[in-house]
PDB file of N, CA, C and O in Angstrom:
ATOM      1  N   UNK A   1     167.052  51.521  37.573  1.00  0.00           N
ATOM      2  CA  UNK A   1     166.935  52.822  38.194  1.00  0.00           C
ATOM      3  C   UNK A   1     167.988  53.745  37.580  1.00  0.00           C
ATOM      4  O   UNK A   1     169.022  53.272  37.109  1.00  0.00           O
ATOM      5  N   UNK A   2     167.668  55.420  37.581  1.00  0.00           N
ATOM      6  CA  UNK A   2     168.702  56.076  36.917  1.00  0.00           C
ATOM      7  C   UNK A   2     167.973  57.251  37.532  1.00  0.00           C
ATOM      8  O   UNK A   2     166.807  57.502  37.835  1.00  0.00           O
ATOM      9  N   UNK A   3     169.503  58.056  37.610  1.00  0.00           N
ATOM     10  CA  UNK A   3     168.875  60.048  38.142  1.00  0.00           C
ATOM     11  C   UNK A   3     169.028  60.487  37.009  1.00  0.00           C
ATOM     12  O   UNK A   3     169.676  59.998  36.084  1.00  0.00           O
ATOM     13  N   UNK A   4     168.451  61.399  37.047  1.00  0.00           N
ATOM     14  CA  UNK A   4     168.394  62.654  35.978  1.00  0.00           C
ATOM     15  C   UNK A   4     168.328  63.995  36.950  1.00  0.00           C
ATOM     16  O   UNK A   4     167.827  64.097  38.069  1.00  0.00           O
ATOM     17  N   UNK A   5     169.014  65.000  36.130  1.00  0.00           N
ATOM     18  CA  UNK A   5     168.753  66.323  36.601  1.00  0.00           C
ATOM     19  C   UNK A   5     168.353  67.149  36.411  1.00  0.00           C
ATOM     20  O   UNK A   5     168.823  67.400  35.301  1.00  0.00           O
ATOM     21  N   UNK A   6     167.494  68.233  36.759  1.00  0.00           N
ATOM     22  CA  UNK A   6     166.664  69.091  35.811  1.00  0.00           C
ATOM     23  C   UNK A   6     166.395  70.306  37.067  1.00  0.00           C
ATOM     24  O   UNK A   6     166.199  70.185  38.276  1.00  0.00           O
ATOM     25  N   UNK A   7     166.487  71.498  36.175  1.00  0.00           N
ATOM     26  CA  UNK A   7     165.749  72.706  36.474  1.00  0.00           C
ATOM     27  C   UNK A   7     164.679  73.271  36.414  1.00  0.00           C
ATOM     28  O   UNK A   7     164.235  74.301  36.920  1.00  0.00           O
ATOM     29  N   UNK A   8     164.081  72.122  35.404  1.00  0.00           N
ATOM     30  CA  UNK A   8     162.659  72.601  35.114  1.00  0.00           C
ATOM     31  C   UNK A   8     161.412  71.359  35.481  1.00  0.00           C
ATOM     32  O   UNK A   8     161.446  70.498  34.602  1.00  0.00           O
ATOM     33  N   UNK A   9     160.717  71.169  36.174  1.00  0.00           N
ATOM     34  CA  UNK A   9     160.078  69.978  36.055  1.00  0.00           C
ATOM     35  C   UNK A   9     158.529  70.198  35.662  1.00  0.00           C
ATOM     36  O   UNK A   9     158.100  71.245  36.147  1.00  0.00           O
ATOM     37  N   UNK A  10     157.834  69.670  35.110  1.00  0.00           N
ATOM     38  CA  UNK A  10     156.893  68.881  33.969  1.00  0.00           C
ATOM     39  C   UNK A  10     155.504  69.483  35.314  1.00  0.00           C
ATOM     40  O   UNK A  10     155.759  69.990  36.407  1.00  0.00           O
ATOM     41  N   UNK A  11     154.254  69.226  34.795  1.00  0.00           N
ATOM     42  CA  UNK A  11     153.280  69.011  35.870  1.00  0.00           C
ATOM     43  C   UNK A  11     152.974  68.167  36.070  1.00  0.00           C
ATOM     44  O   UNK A  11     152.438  68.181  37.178  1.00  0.00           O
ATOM     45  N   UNK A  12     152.950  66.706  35.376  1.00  0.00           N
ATOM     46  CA  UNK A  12     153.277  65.630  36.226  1.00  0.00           C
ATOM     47  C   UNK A  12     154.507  65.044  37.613  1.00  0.00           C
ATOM     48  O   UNK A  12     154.568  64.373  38.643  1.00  0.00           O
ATOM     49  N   UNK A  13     155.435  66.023  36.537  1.00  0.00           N
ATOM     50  CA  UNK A  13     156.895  65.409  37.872  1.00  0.00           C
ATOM     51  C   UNK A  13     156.457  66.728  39.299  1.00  0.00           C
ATOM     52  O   UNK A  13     157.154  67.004  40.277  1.00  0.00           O
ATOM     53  N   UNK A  14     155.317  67.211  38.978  1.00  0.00           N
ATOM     54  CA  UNK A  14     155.133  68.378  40.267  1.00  0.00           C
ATOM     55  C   UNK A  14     154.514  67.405  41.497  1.00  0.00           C
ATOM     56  O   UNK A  14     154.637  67.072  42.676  1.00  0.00           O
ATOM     57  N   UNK A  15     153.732  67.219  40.226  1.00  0.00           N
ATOM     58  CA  UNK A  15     152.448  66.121  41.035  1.00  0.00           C
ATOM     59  C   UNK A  15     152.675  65.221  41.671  1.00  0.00           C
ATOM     60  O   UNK A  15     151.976  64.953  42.648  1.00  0.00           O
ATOM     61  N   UNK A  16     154.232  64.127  41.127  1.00  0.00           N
ATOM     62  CA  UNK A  16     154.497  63.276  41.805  1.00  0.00           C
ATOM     63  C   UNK A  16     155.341  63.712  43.247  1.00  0.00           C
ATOM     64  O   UNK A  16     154.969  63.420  44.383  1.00  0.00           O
ATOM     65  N   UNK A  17     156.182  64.243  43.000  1.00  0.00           N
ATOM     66  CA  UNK A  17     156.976  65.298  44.004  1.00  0.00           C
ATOM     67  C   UNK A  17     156.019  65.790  45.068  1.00  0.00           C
ATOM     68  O   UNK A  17     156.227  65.642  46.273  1.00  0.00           O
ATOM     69  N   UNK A  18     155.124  66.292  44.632  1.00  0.00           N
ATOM     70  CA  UNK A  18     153.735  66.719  46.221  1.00  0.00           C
ATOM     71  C   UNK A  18     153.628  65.794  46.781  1.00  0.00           C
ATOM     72  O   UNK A  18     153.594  65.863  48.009  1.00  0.00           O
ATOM     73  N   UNK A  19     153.512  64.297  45.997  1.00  0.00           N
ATOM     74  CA  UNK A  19     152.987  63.593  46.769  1.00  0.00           C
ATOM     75  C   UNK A  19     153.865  62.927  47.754  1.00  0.00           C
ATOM     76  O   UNK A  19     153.517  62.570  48.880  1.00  0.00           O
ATOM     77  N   UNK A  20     155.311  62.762  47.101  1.00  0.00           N
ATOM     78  CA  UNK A  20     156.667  62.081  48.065  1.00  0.00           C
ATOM     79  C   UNK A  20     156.720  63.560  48.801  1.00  0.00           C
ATOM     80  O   UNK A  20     157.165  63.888  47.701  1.00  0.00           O
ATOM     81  N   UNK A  21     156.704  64.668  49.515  1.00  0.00           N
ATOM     82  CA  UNK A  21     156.887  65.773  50.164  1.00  0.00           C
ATOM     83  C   UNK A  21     155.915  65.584  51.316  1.00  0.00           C
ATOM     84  O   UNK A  21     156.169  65.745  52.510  1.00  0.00           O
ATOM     85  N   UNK A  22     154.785  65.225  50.781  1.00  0.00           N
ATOM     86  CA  UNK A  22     153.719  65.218  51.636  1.00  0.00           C
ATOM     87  C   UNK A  22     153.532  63.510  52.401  1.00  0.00           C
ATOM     88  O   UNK A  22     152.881  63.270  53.418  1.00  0.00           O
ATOM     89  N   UNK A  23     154.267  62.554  51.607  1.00  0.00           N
ATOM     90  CA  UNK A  23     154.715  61.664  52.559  1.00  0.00           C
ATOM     91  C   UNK A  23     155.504  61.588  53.483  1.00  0.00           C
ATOM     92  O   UNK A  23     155.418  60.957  54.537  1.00  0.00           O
ATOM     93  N   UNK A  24     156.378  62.310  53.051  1.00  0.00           N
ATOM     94  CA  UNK A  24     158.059  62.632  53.808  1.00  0.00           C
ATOM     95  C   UNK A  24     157.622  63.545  55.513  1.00  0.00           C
ATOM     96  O   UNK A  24     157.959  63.247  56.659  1.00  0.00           O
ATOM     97  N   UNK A  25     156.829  64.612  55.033  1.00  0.00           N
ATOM     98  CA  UNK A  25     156.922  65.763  55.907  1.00  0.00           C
ATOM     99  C   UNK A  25     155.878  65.654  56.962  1.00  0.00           C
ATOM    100  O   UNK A  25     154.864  65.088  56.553  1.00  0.00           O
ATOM    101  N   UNK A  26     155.844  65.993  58.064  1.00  0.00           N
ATOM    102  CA  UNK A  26     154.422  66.064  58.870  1.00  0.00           C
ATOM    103  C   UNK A  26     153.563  67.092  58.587  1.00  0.00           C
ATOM    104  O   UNK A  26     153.938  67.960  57.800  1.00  0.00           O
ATOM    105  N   UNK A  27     152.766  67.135  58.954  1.00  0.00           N
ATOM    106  CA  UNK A  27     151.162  67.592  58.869  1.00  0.00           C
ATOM    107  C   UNK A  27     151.437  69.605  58.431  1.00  0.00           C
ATOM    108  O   UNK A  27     150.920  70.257  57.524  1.00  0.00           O
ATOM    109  N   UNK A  28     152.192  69.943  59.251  1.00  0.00           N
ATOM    110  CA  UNK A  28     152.599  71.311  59.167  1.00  0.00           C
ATOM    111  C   UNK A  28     153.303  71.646  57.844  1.00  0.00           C
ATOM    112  O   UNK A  28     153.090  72.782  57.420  1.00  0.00           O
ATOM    113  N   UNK A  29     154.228  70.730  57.010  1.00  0.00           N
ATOM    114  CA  UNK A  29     155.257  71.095  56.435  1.00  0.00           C
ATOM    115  C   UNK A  29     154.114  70.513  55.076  1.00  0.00           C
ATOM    116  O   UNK A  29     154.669  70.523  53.977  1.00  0.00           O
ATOM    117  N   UNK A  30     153.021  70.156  55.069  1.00  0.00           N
ATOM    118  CA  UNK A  30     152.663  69.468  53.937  1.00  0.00           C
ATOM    119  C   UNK A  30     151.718  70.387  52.783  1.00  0.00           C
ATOM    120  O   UNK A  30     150.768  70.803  53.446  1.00  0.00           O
ATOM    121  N   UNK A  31     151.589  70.812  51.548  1.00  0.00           N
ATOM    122  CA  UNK A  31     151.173  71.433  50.887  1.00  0.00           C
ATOM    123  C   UNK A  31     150.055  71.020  49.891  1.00  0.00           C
ATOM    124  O   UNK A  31     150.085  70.077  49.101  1.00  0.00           O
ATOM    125  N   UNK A  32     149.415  71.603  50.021  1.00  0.00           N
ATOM    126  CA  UNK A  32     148.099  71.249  49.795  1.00  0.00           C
ATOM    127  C   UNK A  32     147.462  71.451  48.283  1.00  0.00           C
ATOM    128  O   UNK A  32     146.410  70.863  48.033  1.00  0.00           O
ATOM    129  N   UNK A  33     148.107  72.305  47.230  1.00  0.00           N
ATOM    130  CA  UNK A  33     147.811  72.300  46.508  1.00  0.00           C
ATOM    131  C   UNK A  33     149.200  72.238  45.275  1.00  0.00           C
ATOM    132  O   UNK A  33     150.356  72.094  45.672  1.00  0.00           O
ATOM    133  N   UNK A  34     148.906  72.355  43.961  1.00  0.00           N
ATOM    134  CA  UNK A  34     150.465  72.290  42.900  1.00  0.00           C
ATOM    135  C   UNK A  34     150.509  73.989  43.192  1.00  0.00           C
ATOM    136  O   UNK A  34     151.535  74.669  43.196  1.00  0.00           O
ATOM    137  N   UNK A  35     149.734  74.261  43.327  1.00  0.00           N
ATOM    138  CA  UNK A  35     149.958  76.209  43.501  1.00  0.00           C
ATOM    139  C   UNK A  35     150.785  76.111  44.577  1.00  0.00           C
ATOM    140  O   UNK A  35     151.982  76.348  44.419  1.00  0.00           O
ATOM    141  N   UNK A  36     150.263  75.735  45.876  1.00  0.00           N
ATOM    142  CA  UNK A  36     151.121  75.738  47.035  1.00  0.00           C
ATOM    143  C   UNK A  36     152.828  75.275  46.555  1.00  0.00           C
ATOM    144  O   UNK A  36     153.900  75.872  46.658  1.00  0.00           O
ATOM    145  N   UNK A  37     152.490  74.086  46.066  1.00  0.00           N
ATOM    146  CA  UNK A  37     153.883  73.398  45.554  1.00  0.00           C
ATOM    147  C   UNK A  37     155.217  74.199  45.009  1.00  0.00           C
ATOM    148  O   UNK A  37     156.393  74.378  45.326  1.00  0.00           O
ATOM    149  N   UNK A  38     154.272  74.566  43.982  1.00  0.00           N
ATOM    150  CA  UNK A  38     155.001  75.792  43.043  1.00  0.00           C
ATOM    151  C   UNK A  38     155.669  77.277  43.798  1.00  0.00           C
ATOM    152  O   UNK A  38     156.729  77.899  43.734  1.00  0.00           O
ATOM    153  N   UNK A  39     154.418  77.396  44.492  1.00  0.00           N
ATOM    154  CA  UNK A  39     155.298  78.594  45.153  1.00  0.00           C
ATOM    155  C   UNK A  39     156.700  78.688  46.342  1.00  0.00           C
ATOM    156  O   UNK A  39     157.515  79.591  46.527  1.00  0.00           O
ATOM    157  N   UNK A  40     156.536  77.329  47.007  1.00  0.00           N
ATOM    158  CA  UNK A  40     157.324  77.121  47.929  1.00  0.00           C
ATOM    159  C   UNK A  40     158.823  77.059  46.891  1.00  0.00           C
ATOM    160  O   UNK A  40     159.873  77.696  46.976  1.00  0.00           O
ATOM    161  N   UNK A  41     158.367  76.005  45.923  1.00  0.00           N
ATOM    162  CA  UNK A  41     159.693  76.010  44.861  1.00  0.00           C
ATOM    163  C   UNK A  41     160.141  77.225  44.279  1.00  0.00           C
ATOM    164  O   UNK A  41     161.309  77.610  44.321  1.00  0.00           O
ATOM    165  N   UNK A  42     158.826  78.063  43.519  1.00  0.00           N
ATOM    166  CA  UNK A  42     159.614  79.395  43.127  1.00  0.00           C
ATOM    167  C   UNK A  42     160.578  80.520  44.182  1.00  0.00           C
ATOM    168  O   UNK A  42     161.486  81.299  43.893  1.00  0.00           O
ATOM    169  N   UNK A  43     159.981  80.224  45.363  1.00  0.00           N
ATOM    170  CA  UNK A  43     160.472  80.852  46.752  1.00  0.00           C
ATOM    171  C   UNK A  43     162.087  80.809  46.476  1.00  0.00           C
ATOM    172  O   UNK A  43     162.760  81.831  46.608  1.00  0.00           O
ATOM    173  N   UNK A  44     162.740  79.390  46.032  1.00  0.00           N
ATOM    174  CA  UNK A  44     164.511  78.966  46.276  1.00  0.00           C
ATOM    175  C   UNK A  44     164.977  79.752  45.015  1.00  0.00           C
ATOM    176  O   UNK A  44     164.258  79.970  44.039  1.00  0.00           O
ATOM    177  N   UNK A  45     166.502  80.223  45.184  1.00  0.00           N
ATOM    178  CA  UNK A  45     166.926  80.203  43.892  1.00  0.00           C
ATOM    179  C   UNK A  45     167.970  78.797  43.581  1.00  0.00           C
ATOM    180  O   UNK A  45     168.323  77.870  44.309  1.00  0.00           O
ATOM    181  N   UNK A  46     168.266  79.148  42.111  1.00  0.00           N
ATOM    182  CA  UNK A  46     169.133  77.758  41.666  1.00  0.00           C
ATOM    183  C   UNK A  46     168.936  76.664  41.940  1.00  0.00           C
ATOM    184  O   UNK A  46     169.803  75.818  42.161  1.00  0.00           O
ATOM    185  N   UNK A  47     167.508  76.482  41.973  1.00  0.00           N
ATOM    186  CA  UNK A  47     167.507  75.191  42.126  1.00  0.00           C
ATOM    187  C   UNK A  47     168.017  73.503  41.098  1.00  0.00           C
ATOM    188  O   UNK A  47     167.582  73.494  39.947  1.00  0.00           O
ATOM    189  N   UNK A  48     168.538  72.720  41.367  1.00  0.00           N
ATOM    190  CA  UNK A  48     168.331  72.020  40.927  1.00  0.00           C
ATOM    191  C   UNK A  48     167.952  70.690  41.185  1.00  0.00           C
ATOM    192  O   UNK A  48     168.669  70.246  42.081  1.00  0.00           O
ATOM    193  N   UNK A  49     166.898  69.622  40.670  1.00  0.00           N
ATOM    194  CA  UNK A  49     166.149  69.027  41.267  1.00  0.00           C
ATOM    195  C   UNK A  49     167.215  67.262  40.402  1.00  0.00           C
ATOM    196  O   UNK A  49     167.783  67.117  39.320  1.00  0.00           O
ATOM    197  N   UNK A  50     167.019  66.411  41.477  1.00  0.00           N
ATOM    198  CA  UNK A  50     167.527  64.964  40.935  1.00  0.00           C
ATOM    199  C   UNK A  50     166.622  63.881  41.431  1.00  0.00           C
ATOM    200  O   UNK A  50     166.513  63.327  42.524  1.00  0.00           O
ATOM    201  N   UNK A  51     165.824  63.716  39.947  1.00  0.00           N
ATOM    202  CA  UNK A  51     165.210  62.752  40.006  1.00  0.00           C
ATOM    203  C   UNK A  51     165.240  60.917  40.116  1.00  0.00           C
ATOM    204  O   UNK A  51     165.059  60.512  38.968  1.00  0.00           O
ATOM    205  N   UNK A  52     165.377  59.910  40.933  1.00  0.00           N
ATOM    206  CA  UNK A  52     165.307  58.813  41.193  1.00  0.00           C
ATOM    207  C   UNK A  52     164.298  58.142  40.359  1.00  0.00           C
ATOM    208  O   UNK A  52     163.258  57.750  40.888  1.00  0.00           O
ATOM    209  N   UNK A  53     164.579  57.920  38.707  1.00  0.00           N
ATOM    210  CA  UNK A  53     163.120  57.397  37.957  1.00  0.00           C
ATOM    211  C   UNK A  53     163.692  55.527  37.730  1.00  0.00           C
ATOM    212  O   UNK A  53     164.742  55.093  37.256  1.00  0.00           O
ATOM    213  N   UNK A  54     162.629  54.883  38.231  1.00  0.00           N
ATOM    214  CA  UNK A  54     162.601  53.715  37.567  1.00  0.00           C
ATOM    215  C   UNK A  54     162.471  52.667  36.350  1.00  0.00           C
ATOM    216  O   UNK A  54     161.722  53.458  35.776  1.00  0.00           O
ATOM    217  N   UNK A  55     162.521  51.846  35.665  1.00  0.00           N
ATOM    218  CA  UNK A  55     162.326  51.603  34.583  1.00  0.00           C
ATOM    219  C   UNK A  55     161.111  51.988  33.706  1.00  0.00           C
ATOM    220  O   UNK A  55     161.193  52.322  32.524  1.00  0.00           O
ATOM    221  N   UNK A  56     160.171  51.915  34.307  1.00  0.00           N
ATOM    222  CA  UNK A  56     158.871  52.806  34.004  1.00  0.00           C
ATOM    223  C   UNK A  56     158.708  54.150  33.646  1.00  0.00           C
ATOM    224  O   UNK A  56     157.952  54.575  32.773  1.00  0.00           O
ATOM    225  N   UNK A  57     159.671  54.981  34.572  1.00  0.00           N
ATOM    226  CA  UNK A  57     160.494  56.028  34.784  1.00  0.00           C
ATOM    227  C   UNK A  57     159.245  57.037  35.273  1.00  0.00           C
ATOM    228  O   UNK A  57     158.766  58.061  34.787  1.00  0.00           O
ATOM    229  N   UNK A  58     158.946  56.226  36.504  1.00  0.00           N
ATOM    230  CA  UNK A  58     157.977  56.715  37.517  1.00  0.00           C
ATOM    231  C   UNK A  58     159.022  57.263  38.329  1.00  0.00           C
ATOM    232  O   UNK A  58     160.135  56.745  38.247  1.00  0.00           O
ATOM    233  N   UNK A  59     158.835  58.237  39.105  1.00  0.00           N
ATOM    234  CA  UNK A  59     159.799  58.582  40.264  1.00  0.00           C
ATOM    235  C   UNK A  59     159.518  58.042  41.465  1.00  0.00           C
ATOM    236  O   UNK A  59     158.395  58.042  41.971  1.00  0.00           O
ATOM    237  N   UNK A  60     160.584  57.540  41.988  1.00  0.00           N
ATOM    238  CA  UNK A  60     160.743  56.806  42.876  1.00  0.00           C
ATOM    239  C   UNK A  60     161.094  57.403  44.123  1.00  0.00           C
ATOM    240  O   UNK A  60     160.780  56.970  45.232  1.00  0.00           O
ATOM    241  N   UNK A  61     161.995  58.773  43.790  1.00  0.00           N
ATOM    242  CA  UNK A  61     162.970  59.297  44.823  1.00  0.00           C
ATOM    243  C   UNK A  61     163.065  60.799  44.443  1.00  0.00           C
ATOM    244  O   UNK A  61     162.975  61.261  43.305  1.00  0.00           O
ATOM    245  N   UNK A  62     163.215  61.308  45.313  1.00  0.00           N
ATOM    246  CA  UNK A  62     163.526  63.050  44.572  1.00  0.00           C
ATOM    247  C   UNK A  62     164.824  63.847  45.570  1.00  0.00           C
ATOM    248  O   UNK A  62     164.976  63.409  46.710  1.00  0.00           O
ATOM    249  N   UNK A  63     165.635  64.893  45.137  1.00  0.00           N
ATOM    250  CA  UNK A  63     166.626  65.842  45.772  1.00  0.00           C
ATOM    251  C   UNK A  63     166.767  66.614  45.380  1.00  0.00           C
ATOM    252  O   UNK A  63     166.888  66.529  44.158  1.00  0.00           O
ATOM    253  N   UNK A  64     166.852  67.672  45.834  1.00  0.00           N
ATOM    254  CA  UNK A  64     167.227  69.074  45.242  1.00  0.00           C
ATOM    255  C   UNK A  64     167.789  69.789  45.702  1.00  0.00           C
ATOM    256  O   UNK A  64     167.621  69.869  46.919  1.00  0.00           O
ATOM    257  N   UNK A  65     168.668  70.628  45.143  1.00  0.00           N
ATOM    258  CA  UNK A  65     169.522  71.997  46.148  1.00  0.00           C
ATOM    259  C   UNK A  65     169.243  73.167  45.311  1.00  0.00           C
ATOM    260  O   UNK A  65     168.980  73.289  44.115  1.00  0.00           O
ATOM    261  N   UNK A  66     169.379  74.002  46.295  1.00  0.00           N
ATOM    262  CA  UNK A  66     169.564  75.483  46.099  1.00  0.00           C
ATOM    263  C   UNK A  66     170.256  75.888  46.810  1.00  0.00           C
ATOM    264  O   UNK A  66     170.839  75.115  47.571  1.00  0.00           O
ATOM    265  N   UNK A  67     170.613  78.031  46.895  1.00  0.00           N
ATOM    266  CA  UNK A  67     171.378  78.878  47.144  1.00  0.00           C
ATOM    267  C   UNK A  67     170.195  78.887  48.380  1.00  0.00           C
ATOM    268  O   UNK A  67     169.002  78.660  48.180  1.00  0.00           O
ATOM    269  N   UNK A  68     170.726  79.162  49.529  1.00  0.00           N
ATOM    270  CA  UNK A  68     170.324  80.322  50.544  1.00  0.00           C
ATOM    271  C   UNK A  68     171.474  80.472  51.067  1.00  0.00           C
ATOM    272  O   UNK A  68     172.259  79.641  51.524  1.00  0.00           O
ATOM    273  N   UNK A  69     171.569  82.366  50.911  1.00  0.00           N
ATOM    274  CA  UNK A  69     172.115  83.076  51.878  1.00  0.00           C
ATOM    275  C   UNK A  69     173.487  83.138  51.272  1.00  0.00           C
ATOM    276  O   UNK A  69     174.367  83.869  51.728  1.00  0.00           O
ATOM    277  N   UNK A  70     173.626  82.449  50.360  1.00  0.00           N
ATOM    278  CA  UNK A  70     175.001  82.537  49.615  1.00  0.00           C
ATOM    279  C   UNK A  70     175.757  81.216  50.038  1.00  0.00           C
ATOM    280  O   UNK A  70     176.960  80.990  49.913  1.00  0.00           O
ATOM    281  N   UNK A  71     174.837  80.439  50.536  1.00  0.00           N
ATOM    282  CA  UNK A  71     175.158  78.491  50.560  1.00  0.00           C
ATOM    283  C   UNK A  71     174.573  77.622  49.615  1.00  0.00           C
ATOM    284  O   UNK A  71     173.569  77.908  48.963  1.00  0.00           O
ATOM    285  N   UNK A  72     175.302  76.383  49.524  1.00  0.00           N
ATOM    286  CA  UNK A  72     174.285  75.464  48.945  1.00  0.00           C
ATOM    287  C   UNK A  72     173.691  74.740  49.982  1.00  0.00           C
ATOM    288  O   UNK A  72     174.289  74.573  51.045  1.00  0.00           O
ATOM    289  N   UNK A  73     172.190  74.143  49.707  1.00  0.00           N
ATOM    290  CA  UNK A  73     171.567  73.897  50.752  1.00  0.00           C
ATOM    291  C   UNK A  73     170.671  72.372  49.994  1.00  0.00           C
ATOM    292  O   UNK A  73     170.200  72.201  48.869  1.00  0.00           O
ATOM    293  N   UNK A  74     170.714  71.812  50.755  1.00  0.00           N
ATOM    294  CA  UNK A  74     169.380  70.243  49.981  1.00  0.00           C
ATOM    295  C   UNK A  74     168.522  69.985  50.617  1.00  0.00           C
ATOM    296  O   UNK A  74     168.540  70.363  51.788  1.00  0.00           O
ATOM    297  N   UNK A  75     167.449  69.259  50.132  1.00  0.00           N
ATOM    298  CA  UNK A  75     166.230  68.678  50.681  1.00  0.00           C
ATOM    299  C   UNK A  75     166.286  67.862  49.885  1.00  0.00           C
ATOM    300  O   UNK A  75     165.426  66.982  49.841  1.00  0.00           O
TER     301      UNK A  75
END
């Protein structure tokens, strides 16, 4: 296992990410499309995202922070 960090992620690493979000979250918080995905993400600033990839270097795990309000903030 190993993190990596990135500002920019791939449309696969979107794809996988919807799908751990939409495991994680209940029914309300869950997004339904990579458009949906995308926009909730373009919504934050500074983000930066830390990926949990396995030897395969499937993602396993995901974190990210951004600025709100003039804080840092994670999910």
């Amino acid at each position: 296992m190993r993190i990596i960090e990135t500002q920019v992620l791939s449309l696969k690493q979107k794809d996988s990410l919807m799908q751990l979000w939409n495991n994680e979250y209940p029914a309300k918080l869950n997004l339904k499309t990579i458009k949906d995905f995308e926009l909730y993400l373009n919504g934050l600033s500074e983000t930066k995202h830390y990926l949990l990839l396995d030897d395969s270097d499937e993602i396993q795990g995901w974190t990210f922070t951004f600025l709100r309000e003039d804080e840092n903030w994670f999910a």
